[in-house]
PDB file of N, CA, C, O and CB in Angstrom:
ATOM      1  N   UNK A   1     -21.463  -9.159 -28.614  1.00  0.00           N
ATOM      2  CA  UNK A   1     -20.201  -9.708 -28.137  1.00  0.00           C
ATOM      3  C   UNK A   1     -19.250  -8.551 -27.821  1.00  0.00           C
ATOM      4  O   UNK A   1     -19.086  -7.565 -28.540  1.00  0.00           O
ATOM      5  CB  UNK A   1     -19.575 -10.677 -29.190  1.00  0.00           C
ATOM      6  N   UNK A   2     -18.653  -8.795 -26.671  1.00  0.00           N
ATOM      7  CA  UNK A   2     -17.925  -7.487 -26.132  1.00  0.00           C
ATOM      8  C   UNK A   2     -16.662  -7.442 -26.925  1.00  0.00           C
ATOM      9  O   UNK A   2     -15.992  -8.448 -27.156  1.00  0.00           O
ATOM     10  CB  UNK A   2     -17.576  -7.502 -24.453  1.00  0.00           C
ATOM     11  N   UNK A   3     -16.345  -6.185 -27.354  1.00  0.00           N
ATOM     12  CA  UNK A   3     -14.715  -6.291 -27.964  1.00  0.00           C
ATOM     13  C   UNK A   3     -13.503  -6.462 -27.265  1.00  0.00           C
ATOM     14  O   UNK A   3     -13.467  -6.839 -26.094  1.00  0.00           O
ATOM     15  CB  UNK A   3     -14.341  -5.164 -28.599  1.00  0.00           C
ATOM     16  N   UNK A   4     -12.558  -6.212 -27.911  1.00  0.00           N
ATOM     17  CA  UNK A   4     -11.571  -6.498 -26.971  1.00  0.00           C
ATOM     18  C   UNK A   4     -10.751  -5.491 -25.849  1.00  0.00           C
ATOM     19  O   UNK A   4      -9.910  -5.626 -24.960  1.00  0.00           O
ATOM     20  CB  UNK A   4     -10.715  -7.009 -27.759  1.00  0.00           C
ATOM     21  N   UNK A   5     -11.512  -4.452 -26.447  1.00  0.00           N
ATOM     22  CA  UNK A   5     -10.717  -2.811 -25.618  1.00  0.00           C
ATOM     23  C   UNK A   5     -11.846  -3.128 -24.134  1.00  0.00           C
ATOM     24  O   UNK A   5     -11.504  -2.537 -23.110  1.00  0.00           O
ATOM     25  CB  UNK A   5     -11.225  -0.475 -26.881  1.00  0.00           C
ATOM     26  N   UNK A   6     -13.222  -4.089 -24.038  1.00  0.00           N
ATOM     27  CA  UNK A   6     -14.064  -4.083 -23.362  1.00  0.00           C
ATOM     28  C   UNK A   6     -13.783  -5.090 -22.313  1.00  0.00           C
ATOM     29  O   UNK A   6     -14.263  -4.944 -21.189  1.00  0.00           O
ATOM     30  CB  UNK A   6     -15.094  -4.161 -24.039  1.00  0.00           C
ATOM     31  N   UNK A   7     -12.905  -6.275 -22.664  1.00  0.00           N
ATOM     32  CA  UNK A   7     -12.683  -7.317 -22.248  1.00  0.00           C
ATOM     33  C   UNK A   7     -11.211  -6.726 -21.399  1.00  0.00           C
ATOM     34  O   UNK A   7     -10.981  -7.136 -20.261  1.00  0.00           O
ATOM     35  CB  UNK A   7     -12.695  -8.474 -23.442  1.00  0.00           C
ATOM     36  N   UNK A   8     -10.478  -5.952 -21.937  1.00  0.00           N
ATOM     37  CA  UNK A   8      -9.386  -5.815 -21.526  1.00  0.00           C
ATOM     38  C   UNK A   8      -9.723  -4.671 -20.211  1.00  0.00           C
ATOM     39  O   UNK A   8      -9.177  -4.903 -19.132  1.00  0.00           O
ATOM     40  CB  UNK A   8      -8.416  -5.439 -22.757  1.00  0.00           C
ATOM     41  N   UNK A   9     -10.755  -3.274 -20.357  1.00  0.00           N
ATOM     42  CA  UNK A   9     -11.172  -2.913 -19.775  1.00  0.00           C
ATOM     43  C   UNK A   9     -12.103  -3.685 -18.089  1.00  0.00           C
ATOM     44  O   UNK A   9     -12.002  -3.207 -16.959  1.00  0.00           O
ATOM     45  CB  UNK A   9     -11.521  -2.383 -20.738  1.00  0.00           C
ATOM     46  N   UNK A  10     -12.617  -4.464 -18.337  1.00  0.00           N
ATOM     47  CA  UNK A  10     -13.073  -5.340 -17.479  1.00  0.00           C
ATOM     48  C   UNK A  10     -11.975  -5.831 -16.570  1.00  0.00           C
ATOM     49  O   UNK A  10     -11.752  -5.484 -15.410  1.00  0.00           O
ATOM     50  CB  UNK A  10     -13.709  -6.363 -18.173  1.00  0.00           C
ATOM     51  N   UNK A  11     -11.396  -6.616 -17.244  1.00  0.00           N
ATOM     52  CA  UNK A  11      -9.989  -7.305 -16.610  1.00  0.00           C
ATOM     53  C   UNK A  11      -9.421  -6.230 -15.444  1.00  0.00           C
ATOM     54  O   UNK A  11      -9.362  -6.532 -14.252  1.00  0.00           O
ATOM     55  CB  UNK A  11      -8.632  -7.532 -17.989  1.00  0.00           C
ATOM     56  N   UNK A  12      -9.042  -5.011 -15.950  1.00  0.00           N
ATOM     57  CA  UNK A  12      -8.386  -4.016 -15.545  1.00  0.00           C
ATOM     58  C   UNK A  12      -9.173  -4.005 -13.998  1.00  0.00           C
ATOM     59  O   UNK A  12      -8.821  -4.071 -12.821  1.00  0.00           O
ATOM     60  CB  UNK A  12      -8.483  -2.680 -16.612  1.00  0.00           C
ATOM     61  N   UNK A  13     -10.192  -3.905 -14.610  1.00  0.00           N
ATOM     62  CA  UNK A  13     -11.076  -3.114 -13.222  1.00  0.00           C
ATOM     63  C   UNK A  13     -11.249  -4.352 -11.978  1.00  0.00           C
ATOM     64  O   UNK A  13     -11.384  -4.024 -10.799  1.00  0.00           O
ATOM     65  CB  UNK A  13     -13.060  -2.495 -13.824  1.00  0.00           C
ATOM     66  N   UNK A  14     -11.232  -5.365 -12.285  1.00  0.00           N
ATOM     67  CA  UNK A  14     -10.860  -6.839 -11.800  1.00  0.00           C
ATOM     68  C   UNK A  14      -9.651  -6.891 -11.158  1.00  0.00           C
ATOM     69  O   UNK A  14      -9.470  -7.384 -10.044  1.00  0.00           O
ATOM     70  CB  UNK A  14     -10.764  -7.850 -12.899  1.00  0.00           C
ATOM     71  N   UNK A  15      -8.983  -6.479 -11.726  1.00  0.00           N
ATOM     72  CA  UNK A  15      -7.240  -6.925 -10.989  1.00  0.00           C
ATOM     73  C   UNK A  15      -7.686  -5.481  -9.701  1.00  0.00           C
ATOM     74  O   UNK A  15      -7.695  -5.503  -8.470  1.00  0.00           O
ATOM     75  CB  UNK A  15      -5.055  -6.460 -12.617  1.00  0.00           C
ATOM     76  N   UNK A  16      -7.963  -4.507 -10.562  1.00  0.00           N
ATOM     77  CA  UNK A  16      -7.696  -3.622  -9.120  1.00  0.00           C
ATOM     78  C   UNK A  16      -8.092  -3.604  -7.981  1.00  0.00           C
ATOM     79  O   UNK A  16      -7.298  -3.473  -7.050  1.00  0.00           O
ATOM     80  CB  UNK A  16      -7.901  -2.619  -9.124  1.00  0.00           C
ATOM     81  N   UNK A  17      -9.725  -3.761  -7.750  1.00  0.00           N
ATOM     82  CA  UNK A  17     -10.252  -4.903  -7.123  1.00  0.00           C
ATOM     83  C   UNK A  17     -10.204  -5.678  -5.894  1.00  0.00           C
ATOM     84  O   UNK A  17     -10.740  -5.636  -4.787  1.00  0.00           O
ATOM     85  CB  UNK A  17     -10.045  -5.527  -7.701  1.00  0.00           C
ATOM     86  N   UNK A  18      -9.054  -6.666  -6.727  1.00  0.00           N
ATOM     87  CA  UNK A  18      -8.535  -7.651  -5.865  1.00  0.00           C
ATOM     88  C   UNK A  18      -7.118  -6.606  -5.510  1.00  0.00           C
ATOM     89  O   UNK A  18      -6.879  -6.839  -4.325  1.00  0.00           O
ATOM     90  CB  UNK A  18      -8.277  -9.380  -6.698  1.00  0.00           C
ATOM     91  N   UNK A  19      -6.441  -5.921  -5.850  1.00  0.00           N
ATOM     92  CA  UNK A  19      -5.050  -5.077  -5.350  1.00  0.00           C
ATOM     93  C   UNK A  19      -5.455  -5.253  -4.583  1.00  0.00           C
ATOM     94  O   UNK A  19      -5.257  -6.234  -3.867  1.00  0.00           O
ATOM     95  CB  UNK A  19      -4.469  -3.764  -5.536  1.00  0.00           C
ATOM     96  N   UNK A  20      -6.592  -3.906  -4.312  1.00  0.00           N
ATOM     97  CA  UNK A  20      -7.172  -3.213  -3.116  1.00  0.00           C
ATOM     98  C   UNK A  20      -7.248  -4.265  -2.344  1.00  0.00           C
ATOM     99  O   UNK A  20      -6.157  -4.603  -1.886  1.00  0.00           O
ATOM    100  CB  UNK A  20      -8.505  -2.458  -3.241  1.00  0.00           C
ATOM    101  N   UNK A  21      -8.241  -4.976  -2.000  1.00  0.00           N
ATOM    102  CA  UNK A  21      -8.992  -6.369  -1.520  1.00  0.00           C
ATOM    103  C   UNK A  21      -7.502  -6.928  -0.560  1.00  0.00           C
ATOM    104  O   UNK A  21      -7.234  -7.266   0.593  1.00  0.00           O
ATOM    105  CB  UNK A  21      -9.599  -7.695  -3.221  1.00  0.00           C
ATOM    106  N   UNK A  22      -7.152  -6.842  -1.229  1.00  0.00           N
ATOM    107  CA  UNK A  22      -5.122  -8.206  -0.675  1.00  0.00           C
ATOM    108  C   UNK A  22      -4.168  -6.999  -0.428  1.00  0.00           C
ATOM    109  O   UNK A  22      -3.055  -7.351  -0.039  1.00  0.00           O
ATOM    110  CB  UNK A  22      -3.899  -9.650  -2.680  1.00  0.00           C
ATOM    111  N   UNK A  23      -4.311  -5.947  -0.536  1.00  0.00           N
ATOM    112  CA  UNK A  23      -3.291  -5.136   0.037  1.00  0.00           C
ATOM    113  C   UNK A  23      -3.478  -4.274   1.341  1.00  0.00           C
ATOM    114  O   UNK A  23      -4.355  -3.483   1.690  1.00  0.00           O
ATOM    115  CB  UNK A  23      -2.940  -4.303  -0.944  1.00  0.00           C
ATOM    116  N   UNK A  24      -2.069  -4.827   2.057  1.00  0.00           N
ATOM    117  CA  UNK A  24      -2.117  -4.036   3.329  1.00  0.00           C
ATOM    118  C   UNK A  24      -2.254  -2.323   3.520  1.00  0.00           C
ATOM    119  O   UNK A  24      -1.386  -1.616   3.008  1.00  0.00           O
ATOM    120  CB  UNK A  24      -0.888  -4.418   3.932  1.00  0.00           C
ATOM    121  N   UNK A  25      -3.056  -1.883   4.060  1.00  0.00           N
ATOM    122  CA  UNK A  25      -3.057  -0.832   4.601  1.00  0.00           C
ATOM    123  C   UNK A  25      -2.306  -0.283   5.724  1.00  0.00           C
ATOM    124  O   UNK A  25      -2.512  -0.623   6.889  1.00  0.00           O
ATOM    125  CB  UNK A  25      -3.979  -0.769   4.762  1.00  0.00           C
ATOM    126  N   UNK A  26      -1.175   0.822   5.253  1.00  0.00           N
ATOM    127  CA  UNK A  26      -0.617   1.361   6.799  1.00  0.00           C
ATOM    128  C   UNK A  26      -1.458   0.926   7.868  1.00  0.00           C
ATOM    129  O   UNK A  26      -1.140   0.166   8.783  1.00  0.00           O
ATOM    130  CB  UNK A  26      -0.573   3.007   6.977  1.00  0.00           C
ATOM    131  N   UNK A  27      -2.323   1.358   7.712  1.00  0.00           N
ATOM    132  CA  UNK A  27      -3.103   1.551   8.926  1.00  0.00           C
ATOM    133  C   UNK A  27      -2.869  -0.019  10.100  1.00  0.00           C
ATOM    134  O   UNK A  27      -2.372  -0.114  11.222  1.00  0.00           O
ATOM    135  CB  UNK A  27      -4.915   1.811   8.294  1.00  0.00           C
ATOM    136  N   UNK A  28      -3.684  -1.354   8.890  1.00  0.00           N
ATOM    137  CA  UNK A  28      -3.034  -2.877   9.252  1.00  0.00           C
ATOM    138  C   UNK A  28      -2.131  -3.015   9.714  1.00  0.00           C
ATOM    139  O   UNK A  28      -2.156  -3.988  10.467  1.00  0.00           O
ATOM    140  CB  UNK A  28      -2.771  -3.684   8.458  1.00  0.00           C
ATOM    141  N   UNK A  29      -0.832  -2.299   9.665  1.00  0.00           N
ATOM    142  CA  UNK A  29       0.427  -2.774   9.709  1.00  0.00           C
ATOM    143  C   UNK A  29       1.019  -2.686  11.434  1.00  0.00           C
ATOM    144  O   UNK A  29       1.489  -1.591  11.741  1.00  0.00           O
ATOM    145  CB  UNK A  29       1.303  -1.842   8.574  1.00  0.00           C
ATOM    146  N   UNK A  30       1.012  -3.587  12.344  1.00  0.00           N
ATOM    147  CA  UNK A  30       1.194  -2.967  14.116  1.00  0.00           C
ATOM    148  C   UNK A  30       2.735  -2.748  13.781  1.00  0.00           C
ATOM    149  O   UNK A  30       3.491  -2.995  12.841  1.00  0.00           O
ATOM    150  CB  UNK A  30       0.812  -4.360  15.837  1.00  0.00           C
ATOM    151  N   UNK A  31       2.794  -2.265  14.810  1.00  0.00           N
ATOM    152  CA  UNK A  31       4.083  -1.360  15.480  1.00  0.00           C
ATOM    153  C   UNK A  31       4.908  -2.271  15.590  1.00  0.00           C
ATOM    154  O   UNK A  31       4.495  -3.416  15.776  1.00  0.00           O
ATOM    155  CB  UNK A  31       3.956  -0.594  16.920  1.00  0.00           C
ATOM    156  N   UNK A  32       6.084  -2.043  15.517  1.00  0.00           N
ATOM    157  CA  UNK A  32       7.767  -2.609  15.597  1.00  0.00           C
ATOM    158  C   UNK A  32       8.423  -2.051  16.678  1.00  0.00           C
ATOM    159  O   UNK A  32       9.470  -2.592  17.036  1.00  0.00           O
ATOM    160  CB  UNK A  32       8.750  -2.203  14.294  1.00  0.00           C
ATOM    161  N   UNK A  33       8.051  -1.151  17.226  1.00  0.00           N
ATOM    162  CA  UNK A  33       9.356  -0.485  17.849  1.00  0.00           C
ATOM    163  C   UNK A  33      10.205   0.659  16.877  1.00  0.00           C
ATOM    164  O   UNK A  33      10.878   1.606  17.283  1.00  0.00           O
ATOM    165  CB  UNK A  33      10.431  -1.773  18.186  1.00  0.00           C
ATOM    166  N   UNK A  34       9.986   0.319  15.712  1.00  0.00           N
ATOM    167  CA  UNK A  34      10.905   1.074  14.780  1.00  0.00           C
ATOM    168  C   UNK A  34      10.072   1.654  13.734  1.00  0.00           C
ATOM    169  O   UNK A  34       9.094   1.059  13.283  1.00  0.00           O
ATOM    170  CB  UNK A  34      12.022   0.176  14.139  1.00  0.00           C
ATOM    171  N   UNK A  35      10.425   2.750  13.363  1.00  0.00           N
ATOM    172  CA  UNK A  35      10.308   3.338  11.980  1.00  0.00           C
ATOM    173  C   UNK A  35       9.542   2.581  11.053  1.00  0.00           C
ATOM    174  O   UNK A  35       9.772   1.545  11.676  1.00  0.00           O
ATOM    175  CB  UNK A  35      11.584   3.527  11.381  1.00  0.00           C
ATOM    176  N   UNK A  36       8.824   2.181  10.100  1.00  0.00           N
ATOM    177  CA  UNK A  36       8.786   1.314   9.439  1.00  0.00           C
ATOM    178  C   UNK A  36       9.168   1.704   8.214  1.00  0.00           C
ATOM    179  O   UNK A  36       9.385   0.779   7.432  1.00  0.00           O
ATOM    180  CB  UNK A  36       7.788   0.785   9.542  1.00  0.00           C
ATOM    181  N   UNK A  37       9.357   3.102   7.698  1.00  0.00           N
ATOM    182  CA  UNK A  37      10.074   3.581   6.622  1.00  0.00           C
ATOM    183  C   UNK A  37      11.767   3.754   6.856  1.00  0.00           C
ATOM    184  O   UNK A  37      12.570   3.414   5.987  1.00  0.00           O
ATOM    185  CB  UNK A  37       9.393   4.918   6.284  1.00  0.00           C
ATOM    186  N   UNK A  38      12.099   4.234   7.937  1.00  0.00           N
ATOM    187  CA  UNK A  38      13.367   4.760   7.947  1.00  0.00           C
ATOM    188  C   UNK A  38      13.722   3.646   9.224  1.00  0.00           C
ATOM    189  O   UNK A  38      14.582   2.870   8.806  1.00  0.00           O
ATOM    190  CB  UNK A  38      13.498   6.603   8.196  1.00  0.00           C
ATOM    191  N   UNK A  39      13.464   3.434  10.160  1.00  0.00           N
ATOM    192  CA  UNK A  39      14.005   2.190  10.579  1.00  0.00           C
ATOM    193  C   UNK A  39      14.043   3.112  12.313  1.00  0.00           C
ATOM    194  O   UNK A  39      14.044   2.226  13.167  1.00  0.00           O
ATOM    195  CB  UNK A  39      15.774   1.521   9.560  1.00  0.00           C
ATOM    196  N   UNK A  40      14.064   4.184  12.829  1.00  0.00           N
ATOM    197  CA  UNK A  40      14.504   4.652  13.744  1.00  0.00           C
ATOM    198  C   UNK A  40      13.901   4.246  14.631  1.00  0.00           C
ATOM    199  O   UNK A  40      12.689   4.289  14.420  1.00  0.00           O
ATOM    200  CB  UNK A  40      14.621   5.686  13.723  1.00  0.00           C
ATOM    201  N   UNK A  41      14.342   3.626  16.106  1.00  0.00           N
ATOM    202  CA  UNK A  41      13.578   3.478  17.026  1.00  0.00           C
ATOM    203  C   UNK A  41      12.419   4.640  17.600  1.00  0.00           C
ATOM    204  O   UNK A  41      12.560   5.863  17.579  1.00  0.00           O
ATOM    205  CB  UNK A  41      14.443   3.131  17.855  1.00  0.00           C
ATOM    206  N   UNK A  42      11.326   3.922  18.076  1.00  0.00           N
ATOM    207  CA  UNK A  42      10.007   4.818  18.456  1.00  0.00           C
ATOM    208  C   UNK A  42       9.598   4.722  19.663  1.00  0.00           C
ATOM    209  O   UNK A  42       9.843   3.610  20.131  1.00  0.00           O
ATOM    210  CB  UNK A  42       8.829   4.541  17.732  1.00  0.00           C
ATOM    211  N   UNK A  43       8.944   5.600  20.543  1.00  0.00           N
ATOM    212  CA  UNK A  43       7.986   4.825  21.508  1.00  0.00           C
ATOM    213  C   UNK A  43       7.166   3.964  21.104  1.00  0.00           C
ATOM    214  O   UNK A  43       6.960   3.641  19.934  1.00  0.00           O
ATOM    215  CB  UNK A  43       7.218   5.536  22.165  1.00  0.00           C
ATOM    216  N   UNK A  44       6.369   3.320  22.617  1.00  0.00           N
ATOM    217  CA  UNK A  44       5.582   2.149  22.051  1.00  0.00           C
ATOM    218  C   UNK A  44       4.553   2.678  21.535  1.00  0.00           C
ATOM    219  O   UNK A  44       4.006   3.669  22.019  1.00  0.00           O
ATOM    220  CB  UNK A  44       5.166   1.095  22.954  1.00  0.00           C
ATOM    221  N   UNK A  45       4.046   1.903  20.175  1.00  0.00           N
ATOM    222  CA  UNK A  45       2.307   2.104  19.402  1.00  0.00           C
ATOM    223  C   UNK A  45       3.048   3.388  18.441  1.00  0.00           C
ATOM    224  O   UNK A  45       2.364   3.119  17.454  1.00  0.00           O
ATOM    225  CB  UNK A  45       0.453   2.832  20.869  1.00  0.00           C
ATOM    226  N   UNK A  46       3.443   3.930  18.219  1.00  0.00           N
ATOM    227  CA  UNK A  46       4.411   4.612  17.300  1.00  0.00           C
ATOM    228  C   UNK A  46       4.451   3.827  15.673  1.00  0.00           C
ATOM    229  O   UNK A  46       5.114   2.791  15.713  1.00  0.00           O
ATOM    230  CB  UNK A  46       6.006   4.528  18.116  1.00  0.00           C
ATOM    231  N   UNK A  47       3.988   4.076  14.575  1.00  0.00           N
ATOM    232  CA  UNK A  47       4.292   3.782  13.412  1.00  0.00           C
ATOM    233  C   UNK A  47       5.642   4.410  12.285  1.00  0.00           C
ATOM    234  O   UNK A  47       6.056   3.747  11.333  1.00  0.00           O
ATOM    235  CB  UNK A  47       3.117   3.991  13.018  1.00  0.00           C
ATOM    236  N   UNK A  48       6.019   5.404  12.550  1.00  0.00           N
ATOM    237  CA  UNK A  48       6.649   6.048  11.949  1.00  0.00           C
ATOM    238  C   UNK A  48       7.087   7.488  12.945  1.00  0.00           C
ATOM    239  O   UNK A  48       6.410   8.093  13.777  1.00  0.00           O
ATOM    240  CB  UNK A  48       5.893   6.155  10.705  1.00  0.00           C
ATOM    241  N   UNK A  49       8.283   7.683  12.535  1.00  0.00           N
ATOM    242  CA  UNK A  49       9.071   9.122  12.947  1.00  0.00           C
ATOM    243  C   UNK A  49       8.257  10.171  12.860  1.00  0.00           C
ATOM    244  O   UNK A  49       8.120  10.873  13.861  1.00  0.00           O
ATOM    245  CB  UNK A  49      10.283   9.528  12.063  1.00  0.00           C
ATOM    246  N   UNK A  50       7.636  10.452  11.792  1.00  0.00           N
ATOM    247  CA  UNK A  50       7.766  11.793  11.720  1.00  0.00           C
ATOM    248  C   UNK A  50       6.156  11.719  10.041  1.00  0.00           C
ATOM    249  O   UNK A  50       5.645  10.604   9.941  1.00  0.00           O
ATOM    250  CB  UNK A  50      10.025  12.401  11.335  1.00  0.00           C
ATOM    251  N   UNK A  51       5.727  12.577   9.244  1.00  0.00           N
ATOM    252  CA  UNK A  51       4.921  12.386   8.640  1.00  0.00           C
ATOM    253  C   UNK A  51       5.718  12.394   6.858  1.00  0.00           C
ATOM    254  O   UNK A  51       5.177  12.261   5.760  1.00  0.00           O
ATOM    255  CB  UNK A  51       3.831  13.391   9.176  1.00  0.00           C
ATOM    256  N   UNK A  52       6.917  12.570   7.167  1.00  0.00           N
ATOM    257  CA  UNK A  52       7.488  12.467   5.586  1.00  0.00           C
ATOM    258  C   UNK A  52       7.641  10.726   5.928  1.00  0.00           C
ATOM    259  O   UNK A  52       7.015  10.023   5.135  1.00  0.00           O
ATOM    260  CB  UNK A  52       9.355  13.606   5.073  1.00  0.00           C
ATOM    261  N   UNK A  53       8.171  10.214   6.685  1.00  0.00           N
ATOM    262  CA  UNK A  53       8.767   8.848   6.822  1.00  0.00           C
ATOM    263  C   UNK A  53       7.139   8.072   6.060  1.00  0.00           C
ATOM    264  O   UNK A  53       7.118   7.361   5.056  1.00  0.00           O
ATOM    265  CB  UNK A  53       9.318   8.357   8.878  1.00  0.00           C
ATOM    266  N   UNK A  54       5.568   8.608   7.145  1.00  0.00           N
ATOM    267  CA  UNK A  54       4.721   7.909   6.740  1.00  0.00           C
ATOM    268  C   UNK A  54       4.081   8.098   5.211  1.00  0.00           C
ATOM    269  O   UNK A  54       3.345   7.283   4.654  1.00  0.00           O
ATOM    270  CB  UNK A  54       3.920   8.013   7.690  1.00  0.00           C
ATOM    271  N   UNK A  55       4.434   9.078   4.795  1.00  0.00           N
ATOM    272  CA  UNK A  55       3.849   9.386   3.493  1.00  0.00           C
ATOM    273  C   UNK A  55       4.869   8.641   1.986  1.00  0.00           C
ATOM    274  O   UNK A  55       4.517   8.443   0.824  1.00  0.00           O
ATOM    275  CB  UNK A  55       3.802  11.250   3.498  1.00  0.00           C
ATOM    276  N   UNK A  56       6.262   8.379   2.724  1.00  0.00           N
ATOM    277  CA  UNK A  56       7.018   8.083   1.471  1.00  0.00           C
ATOM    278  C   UNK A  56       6.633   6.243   1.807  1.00  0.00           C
ATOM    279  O   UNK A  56       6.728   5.549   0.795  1.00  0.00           O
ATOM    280  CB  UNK A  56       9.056   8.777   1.453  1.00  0.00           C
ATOM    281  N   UNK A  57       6.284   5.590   2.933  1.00  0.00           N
ATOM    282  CA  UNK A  57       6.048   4.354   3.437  1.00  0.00           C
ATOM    283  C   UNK A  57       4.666   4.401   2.382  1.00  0.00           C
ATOM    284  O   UNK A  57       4.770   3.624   1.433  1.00  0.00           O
ATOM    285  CB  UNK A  57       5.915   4.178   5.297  1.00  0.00           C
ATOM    286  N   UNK A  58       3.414   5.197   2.430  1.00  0.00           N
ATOM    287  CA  UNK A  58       2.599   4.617   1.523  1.00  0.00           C
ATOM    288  C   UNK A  58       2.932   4.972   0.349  1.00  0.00           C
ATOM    289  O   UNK A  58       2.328   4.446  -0.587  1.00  0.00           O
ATOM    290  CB  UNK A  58       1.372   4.829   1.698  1.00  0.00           C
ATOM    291  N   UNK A  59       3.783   5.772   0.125  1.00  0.00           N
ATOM    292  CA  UNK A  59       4.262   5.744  -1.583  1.00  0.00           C
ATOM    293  C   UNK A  59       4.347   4.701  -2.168  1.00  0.00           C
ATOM    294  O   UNK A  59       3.598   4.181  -2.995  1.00  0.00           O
ATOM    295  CB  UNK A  59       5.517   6.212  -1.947  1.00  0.00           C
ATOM    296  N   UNK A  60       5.553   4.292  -1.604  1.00  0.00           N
ATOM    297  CA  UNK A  60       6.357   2.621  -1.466  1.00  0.00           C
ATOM    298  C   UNK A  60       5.650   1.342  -1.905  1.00  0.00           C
ATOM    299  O   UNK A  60       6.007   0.483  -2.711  1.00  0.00           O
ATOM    300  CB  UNK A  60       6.665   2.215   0.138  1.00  0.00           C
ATOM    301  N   UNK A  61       4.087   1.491  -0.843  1.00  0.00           N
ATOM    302  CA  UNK A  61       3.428   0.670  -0.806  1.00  0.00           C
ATOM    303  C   UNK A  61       2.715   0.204  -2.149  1.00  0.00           C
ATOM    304  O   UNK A  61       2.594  -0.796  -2.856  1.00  0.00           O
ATOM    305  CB  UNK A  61       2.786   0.986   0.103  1.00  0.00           C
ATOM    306  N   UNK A  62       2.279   1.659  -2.066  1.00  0.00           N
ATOM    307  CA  UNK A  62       1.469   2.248  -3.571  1.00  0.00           C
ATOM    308  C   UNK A  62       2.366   1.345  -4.962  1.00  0.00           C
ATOM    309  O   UNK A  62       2.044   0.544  -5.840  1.00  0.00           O
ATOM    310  CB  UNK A  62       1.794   4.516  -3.792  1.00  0.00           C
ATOM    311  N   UNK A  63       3.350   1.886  -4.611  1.00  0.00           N
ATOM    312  CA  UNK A  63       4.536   1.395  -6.246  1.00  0.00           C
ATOM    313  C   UNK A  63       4.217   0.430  -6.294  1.00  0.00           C
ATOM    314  O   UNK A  63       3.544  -0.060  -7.201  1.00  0.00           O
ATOM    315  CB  UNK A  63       6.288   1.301  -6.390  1.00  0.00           C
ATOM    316  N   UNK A  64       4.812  -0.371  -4.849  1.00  0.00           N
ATOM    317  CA  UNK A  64       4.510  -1.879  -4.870  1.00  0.00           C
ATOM    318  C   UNK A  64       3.324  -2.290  -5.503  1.00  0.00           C
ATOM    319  O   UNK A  64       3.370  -2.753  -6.642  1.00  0.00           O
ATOM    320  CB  UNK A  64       4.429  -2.417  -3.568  1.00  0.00           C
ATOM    321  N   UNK A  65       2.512  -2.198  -5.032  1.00  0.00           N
ATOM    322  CA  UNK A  65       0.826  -3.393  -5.800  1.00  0.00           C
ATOM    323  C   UNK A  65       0.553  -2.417  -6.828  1.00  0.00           C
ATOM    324  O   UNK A  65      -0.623  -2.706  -7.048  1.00  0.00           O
ATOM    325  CB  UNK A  65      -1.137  -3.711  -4.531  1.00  0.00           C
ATOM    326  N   UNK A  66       0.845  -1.358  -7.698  1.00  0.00           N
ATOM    327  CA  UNK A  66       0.740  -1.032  -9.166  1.00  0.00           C
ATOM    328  C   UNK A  66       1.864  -1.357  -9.859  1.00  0.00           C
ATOM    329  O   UNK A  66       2.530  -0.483 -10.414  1.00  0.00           O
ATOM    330  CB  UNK A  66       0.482   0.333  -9.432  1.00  0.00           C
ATOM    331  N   UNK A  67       2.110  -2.324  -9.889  1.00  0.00           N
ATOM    332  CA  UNK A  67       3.131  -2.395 -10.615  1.00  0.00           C
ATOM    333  C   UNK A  67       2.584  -3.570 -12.013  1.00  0.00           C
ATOM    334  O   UNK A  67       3.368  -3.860 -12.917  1.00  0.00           O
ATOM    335  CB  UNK A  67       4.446  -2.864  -9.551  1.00  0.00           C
TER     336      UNK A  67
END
């Protein structure tokens, strides 16, 4: 019978899993016209300004579904 550090371990690896599985990827995300971190207008097919805007956008993301 599995203990409980085993059961809880399991679980863990389960939820993440499904994070991954249900969470959007930059990549998923089409174009706005705008920034999607900082908001600034773009040319068209454009995701982001610049590569700090896209890197703090998957930070963001990141926080979000570990939480």
């Amino acid at each position: 019978m599995p203990d409980e550090f085993d059961q809880v371990q399991d679980r863990m690896e389960r939820d993440e899993e499904l994070r991954k599985k249900y969470t959007p990827k930059p990549a998923e995300i089409r174009s706005t016209g705008k920034c999607l971190y900082c908001g600034t207008f773009l040319e068209k097919g454009q995701r982001f300004c610049d590569a700090d805007c896209r890197d703090d956008f998957e930070y963001m993301i990141h926080r979000k579904t570990n939480k």
